[in-house]
C-alpha positions in Angstrom: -58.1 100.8 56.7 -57.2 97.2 57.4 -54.2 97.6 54.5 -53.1 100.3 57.0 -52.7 97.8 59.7 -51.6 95.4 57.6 -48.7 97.0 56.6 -48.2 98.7 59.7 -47.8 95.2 61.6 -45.5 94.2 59.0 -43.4 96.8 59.2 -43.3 96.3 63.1 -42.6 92.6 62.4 -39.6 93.4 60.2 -38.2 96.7 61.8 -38.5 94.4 65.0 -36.4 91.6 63.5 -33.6 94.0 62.0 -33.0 95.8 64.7 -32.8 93.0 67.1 -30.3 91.2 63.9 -28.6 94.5 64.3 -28.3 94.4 67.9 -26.6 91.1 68.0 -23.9 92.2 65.8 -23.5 95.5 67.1 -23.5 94.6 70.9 -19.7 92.9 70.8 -18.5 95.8 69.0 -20.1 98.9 71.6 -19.8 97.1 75.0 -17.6 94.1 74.8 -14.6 95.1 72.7 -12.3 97.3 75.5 -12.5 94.3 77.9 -8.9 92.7 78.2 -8.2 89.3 80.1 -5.1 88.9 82.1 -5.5 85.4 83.3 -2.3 84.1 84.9 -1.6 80.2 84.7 -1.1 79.3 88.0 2.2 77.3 88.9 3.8 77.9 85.4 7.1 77.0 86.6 6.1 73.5 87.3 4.4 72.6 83.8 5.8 71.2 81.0 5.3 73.5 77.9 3.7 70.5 75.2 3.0 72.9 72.1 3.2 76.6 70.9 0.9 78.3 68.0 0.2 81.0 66.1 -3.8 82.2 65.5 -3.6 83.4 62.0 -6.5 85.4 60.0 -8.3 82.4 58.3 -9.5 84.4 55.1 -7.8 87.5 54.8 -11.0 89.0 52.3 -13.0 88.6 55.3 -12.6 91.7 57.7 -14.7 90.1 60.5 -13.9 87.0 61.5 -10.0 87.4 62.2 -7.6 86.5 64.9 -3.7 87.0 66.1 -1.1 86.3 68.8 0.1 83.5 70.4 -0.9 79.8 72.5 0.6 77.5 74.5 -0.6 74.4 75.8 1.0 72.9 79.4 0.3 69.2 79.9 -3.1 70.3 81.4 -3.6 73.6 80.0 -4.5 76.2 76.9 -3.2 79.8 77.6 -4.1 82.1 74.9 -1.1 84.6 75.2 -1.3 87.9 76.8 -0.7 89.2 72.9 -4.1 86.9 71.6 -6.9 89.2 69.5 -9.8 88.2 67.9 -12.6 90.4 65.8 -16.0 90.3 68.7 -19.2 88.1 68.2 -21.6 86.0 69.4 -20.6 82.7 71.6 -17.4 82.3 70.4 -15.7 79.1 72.0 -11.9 77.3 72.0 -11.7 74.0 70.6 -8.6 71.5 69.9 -9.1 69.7 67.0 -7.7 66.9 65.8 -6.6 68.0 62.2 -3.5 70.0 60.9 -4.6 72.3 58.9 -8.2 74.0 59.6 -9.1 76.1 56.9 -12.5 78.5 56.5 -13.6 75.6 54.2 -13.3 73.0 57.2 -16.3 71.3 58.9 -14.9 72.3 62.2 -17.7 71.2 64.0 -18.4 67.7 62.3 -14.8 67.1 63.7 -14.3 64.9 66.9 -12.9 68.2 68.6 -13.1 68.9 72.3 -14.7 72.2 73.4 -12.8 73.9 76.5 -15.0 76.6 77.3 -16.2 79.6 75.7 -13.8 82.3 75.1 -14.1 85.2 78.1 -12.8 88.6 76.1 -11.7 89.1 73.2 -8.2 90.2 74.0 -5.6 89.2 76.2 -4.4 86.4 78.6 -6.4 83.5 78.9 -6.5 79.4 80.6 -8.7 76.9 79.5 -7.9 73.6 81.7 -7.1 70.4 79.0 -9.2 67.5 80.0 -7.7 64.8 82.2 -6.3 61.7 80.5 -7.0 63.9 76.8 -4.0 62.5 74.0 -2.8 65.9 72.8 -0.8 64.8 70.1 -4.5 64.0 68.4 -4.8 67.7 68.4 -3.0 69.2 66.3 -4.9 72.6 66.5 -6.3 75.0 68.4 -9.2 76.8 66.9 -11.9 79.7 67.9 -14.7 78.3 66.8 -18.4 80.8 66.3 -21.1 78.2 67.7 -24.0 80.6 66.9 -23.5 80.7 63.2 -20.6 77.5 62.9 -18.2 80.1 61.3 -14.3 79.5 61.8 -13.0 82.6 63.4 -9.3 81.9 63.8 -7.4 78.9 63.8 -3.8 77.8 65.5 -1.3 75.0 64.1 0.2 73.5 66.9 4.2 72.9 67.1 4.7 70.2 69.2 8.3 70.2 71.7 
């Protein structure tokens, strides 16, 4: 009888812990994914265009963790073009950081990068306000950086004008 219980907790314990794994993954995917952002930045005609990117897919073997479409940073903004994608999951955030390339492979968050906010849809047309007083030529990339599990999801090499 107390085998029975045993393994009866145990199985709780794990089919607990799976499904909840499973729920963190799968929640992006169901409720998040059809959300599109159309964030306008506001007085576009006055700001100075600094830099324009491309988000690439980092590792094209993995299907996941994938991005596309275009950024531009204004003297005091990041706009993630109205054309910007990225696969859903869990806290995912924008960073600049200050190398060139930013590869799978790169400690992204060992880097001196600057974290402007976390990312509001997956899709679409979206304005992070730069830090005042911030040297943007020390960032020569934008990145969307996974802070739950510190996975790169899709980086952007800067062009500056």
């Amino acid at each position: 009888m107390k085998k029975i219980f045993v393994s009866l907790f145990i199985g709780a314990l794990l089919g607990g812990a799976g499904g909840f794994a499973l729920g963190i993954f799968l929640y992006p995917y169901i409720f998040l994914s059809d959300i599109v952002a159309k964030e306008q930045v506001v007085n576009v005609a006055e700001k100075k265009i600094i830099a324009t990117g491309k988000f690439i897919h980092a590792n094209p073997n993995d299907p996941i963790h994938h991005g596309k479409g275009g950024v531009t940073v204004y003297n005091d903004t990041v706009h993630l073009n109205a054309d910007f994608e990225v696969g859903p999951g869990p806290a995912f955030h924008v960073y600049l950081v200050p190398l060139d390339t930013v590869t799978p492979a790169t400690a992204v968050d060992k880097t001196m990068f600057v974290d402007l906010g976390r990312l509001r849809a997956f899709k679409g047309s979206q304005v992070y306000d730069i830090p005042p007083g911030l040297d943007l030529k020390k960032y020569p990339s934008v990145v969307i950086w996974c802070e739950h599990f510190s996975v790169l999801i899709s980086p952007a090499r800067l062009e500056f004008r």
